[in-house]
N, C-alpha and C positions, 0 to 999 in steps of 0.2 A: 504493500500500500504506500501512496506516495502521500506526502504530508508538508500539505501549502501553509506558509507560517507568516503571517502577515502581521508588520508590527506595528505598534500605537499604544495609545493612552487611553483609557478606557474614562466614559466619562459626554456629557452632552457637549461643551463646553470646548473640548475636543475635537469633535465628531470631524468638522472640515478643515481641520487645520493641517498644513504639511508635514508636520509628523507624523500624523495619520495616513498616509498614501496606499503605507503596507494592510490597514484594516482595510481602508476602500477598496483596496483590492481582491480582496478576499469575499468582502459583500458581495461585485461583482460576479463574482465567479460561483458564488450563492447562488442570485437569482439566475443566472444563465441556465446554472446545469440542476436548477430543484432542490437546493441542497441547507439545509435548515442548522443555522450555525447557531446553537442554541444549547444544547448543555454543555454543561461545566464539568469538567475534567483536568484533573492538574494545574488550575488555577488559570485556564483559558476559556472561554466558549468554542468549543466547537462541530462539528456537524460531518457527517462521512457521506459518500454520493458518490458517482463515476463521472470521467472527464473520458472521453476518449475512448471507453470501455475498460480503463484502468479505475482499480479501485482507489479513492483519492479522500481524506482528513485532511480539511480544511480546518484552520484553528487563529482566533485571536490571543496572544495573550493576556489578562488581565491584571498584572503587575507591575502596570507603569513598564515606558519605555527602557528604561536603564538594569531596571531585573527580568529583561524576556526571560532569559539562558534560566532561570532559576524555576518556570513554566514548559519551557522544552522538554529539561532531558528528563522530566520525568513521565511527559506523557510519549514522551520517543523509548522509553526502557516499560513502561507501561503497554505500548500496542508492539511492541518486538520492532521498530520501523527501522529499516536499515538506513544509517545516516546519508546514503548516497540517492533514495528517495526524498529525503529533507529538500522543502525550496524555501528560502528565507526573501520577503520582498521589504522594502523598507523604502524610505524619503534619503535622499544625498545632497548634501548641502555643497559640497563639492563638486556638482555637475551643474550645468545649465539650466532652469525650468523646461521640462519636457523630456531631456534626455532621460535614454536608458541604457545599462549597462547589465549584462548577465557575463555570473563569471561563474566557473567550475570552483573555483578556490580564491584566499588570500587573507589579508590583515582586515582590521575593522575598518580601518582608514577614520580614526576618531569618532566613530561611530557608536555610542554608548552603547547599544541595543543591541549593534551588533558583538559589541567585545562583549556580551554579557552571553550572548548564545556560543561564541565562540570557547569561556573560560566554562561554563557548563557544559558543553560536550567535549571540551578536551583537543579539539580538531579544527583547524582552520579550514580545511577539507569540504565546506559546506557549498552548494550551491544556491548563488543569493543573486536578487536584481537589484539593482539601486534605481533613485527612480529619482531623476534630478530636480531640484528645490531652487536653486538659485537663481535670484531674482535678476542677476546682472548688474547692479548695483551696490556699494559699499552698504554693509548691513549696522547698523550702533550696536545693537544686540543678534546674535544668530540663532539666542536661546529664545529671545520673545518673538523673533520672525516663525522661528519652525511652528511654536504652540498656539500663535494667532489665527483667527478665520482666514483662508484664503479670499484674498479681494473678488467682489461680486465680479469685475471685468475680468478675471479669471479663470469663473469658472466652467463656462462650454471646455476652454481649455481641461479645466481639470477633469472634466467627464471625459473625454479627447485621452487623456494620457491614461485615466484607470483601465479606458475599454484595450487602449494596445498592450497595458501590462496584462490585463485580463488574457488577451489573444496571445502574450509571447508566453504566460505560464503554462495554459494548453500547448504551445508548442515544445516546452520544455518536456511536458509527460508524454504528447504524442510522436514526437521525433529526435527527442533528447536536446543534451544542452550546447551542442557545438552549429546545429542544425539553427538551433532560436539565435543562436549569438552572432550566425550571421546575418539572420533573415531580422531580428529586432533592435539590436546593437544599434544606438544612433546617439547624436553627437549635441543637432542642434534642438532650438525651437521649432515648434512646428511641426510636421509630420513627413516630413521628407526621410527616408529611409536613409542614412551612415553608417558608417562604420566608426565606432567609437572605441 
């Protein structure tokens, strides 16, 4: 079973803010394939369904962004999930608003949420999307950017970018990750396909 791990902040107050990118994407992928992310198990919600005819655990965690990893490994040692099923999606502040990046492996890259799922499973080994935040401009704060509402003129865009994260996860479980990396990997604004 593969197991889509979409990260955020649990919380109304939250809901559209760009650290939420990794939940939106997960609801996404919810309503698409029927799939009801809704009990609580290992201190996340989440909800099991198929994508692709694979069988797929979809899950939010519900511990604040910064202790994902402490929600993970216990429902990944809980359902037997082999870590190489794990998809980890998240917000990058580091990228451009719109881009995306899927990588088989690597560091957090300062990413709390994610060094938190990384020091809980032990493996930097995970496959994870980043899903770019940056606004292109000099930020005062990058902590009160990520947790504010995304701006109303932003948001077509932001339905825009959850629906291609929505489509490169599905291409992750139906063609694997080198197949989506090349076909979703992109750079800029917009929707123009790159290579990133």
């Amino acid at each position: 079973m593969f197991l889509v791990a979409g990260l955020g902040n649990p919380g109304e107050e939250y809901a559209l803010s760009p650290h939420n990118l990794g939940f939106l994407t997960v609801d996404r992928l919810a309503e698409r394939y029927g799939i009801r992310v809704t009990r609580r198990d290992s201190k996340a919600l989440v909800g099991v369904g198929e994508i692709d005819g694979q069988a797929v655990m979809l899950a939010k965690p519900q511990t604040y962004m910064n202790l994902s990893g402490t929600s993970l490994a216990p429902l990944i040692e809980k359902h037997g999930i082999e870590l190489a099923k794990l998809i980890v999606v998240y917000d990058e502040l580091d990228l451009p608003w719109m881009a995306v990046k899927i990588k088989p492996k690597g560091s957090a890259a300062g990413h709390n949420g994610m060094k938190s799922v990384i020091q809980s499973l032990k493996t930097s080994e995970i496959v994870r999307m980043r899903l770019g935040i940056h606004p292109g401009h000099t930020l005062a704060s990058g902590a009160d950017f990520v947790l504010a509402p995304v701006k109303r003129s932003q948001r077509k865009e932001l339905e825009e970018l959850v629906d291609y994260a929505a489509d490169a996860v599905r291409s992750i479980i139906a063609e694997g990750v080198e197949k989506a990396m090349t076909k979703f990997n992109r750079r800029a604004q917009g929707l123009n396909n790159e290579e990133a």
